[in-house]
C-alpha positions as semicolon CSV with decimal commas, in nm:
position;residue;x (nm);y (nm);z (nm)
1;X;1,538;-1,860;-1,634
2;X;1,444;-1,997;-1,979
3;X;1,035;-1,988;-1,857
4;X;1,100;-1,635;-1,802
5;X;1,319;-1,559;-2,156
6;X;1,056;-1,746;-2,324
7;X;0,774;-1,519;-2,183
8;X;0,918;-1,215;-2,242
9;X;0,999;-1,366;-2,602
10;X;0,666;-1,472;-2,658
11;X;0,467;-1,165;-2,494
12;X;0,712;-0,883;-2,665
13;X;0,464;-0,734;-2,827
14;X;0,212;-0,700;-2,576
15;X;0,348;-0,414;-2,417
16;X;0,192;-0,075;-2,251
17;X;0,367;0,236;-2,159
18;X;0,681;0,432;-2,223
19;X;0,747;0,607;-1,914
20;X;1,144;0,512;-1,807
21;X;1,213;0,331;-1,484
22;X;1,339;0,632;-1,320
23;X;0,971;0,798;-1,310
24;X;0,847;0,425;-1,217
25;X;1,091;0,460;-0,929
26;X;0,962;0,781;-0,799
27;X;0,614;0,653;-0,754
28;X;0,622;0,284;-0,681
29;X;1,037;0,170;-0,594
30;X;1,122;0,329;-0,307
31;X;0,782;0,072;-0,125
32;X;0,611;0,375;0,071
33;X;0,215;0,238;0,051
34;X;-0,006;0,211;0,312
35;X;-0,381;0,132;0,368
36;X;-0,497;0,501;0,449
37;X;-0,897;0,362;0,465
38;X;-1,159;0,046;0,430
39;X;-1,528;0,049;0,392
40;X;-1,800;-0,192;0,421
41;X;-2,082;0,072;0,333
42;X;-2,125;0,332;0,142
43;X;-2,130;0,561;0,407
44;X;-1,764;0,447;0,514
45;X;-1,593;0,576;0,151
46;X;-1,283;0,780;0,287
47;X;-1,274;1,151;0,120
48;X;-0,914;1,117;0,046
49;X;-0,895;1,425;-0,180
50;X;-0,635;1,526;-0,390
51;X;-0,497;1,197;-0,530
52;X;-0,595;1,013;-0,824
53;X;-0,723;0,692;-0,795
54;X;-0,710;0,315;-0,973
55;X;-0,974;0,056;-0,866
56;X;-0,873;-0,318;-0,947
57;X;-1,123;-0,627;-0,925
58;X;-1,152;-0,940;-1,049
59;X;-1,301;-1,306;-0,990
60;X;-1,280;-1,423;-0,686
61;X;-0,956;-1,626;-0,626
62;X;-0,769;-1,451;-0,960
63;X;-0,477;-1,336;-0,772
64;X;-0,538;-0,958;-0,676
65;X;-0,369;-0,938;-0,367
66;X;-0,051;-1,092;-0,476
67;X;-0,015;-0,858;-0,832
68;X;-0,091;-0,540;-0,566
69;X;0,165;-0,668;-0,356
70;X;0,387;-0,670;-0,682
71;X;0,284;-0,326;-0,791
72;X;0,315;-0,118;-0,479
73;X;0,711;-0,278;-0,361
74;X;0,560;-0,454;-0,081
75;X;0,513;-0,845;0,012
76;X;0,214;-0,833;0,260
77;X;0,026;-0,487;0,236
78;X;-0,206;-0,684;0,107
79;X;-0,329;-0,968;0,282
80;X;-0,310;-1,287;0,051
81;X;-0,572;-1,547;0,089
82;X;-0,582;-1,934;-0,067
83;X;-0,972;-1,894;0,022
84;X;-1,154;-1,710;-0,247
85;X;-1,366;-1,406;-0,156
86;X;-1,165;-1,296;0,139
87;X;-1,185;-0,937;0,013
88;X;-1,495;-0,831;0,185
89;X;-1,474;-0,402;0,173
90;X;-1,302;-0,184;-0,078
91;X;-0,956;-0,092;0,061
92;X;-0,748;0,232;-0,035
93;X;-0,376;0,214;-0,042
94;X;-0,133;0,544;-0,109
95;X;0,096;0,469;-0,327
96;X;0,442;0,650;-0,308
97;X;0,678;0,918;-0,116
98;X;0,551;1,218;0,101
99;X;0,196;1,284;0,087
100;X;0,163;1,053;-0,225
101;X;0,138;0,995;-0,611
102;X;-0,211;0,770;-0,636
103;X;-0,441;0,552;-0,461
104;X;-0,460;0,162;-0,508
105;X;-0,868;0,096;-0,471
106;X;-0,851;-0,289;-0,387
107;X;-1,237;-0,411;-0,423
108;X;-1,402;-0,762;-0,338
109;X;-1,387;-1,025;-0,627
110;X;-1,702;-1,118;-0,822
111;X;-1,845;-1,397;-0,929
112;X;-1,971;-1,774;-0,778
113;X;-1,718;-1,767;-0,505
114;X;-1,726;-1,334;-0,444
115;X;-1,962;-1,205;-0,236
116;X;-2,276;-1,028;-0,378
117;X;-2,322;-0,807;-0,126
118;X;-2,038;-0,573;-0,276
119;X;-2,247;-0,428;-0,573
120;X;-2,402;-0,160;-0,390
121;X;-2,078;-0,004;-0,277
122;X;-1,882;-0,056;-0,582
123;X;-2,156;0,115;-0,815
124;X;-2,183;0,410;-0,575
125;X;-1,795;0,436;-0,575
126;X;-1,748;0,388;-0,978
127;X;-2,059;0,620;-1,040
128;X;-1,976;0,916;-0,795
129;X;-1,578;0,884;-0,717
130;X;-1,443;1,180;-0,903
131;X;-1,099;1,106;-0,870
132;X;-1,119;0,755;-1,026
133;X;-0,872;0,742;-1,333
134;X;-0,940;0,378;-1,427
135;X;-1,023;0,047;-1,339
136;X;-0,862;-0,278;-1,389
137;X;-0,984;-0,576;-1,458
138;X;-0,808;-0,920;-1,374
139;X;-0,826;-1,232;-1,596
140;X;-0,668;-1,559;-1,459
141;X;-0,467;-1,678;-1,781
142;X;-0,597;-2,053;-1,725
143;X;-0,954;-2,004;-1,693
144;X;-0,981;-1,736;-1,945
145;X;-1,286;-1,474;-2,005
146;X;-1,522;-1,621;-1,802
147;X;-1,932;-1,538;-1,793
148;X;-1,857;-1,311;-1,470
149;X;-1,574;-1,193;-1,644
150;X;-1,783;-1,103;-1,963
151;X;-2,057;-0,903;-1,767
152;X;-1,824;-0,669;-1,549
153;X;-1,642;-0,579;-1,875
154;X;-1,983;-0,558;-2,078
155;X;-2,124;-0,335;-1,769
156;X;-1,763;-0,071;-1,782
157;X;-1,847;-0,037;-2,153
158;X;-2,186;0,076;-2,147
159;X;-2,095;0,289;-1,823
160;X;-1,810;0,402;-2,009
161;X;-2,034;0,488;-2,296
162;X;-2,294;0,649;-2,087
163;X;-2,038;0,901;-1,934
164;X;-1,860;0,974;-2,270
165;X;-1,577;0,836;-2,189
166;X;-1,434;1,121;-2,058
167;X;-1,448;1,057;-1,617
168;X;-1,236;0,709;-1,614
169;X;-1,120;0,429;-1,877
170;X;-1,085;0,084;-1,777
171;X;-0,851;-0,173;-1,882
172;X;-0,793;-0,592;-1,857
173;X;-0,529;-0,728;-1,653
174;X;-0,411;-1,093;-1,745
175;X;-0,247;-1,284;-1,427
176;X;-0,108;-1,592;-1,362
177;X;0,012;-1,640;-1,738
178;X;0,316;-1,873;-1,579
179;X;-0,001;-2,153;-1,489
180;X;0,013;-2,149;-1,892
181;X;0,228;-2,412;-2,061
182;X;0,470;-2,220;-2,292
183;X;0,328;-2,405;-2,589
184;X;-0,033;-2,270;-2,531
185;X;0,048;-1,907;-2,445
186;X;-0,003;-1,768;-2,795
187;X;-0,353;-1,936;-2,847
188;X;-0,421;-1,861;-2,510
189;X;-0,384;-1,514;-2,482
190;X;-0,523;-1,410;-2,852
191;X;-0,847;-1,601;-2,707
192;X;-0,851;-1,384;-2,391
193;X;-0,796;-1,046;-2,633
194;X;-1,059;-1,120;-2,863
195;X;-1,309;-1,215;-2,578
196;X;-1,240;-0,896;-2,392
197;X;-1,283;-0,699;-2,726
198;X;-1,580;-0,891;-2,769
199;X;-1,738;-0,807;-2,453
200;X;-1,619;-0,415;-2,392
201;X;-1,486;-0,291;-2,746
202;X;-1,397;0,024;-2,552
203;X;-1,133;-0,178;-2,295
204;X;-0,826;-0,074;-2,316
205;X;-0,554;-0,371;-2,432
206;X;-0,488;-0,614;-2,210
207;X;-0,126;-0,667;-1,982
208;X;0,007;-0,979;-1,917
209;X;0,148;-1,069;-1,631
210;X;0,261;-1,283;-1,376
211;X;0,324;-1,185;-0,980
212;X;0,478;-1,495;-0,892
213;X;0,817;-1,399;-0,712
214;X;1,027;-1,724;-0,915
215;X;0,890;-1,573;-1,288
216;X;0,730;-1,177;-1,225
217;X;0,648;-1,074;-1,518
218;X;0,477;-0,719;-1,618
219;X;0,466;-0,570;-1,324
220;X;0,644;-0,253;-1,446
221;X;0,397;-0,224;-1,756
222;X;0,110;-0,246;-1,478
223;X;0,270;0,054;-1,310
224;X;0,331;0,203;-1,635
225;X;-0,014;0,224;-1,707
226;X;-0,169;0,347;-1,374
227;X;0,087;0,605;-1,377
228;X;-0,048;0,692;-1,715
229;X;-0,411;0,710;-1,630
230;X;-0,355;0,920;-1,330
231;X;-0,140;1,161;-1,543
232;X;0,164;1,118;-1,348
């Protein structure tokens, strides 16, 4: 209990959103999400239209699955993985009651231990999806911006640029921040702000968090934020 005072303590004032709980609740508490499609290829992207949709990615082994678990209510939509790169297709979730509120894109993680093979599809989907709203990218709090890390962001900016900034914003997701020794949090995540600045001056702030179910943290400003971007 004091781990999780002291984070909320020392992470006060990195905050997004001011939506209350009760909207949160009509998109994400009552745990209605379900994979709706998968694809391996490009020809495989499900239509899905109507609903806005979030992409997340990340390095390989940053802890996707369990912070989507975390947002959308649910313990194993997602399927959790200790071996990195088990993502292997983009997945699409719906996200809340009746027909829906948003889509959860889950894509493969990048990097040494993601696959390669993933590029393709994800630059067809991020170039030509028009419902995209924004796409998050996660940063394990102990390993910090990392070179991978660096050139996805640096790539969003100058696609971000290209397009005007007008089709879809993207925005850094910091997980795992309870692997950080209380002590080192501060240092730790100005470093990670100022290297995401560096590399993609046009991200969007970063949210701490941590999925963990003994110290969650930020899960609600996560969900805060998509609901924002898809102008719920």
């Amino acid at each position: 209990m004091l781990r999780a005072v002291s984070l909320k303590t020392d992470l006060s004032g990195i905050r997004c959103g001011h939506r209350t709980l009760a909207t949160l609740g009509d998109v994400f508490a009552h745990q209605n999400a379900d994979i709706v499609g998968s694809a391996y290829l490009v020809a495989q992207i499900p239509p899905l239209h109507g609903l806005p949709e979030i992409a997340v990615t990340g390095r390989a082994n940053v802890g996707k699955s369990t912070l989507l678990n975390a947002v959308m209510g649910r313990k194993d939509l997602v399927h959790t993985s200790k071996k990195a790169g088990h993502t292997r297709s983009l997945n699409f979730y719906r996200v809340g009651p009746g027909p829906g509120k948003l889509v959860l894109v889950d894509a493969p993680g990048y990097g040494t231990r993601g696959r390669p093979e993933w590029g393709e599809i994800w630059d067809h989907y991020i170039q030509n999806r028009s419902q995209l709203r924004r796409i998050y990218v996660l940063i394990n709090a102990k390993h910090g911006v990392e070179e991978a890390d660096s050139f996805v962001l640096a790539d969003l900016h100058e696609r971000c640029l290209s397009m005007g900034g007008t089709r879809w914003t993207f925005q850094a997701v910091v997980t795992k921040v309870d692997s950080l020794p209380t002590k080192q949090l501060r240092a730790g995540l100005s470093k990670i702000r100022e290297d995401v600045w560096k590399a993609a001056p046009t991200c969007l702030p970063p949210i701490v968090t941590a999925a963990a179910a003994r110290e969650r943290f930020g899960i609600d400003e996560v969900r805060k934020s998509m609901m924002e971007a898809c102008g719920i």
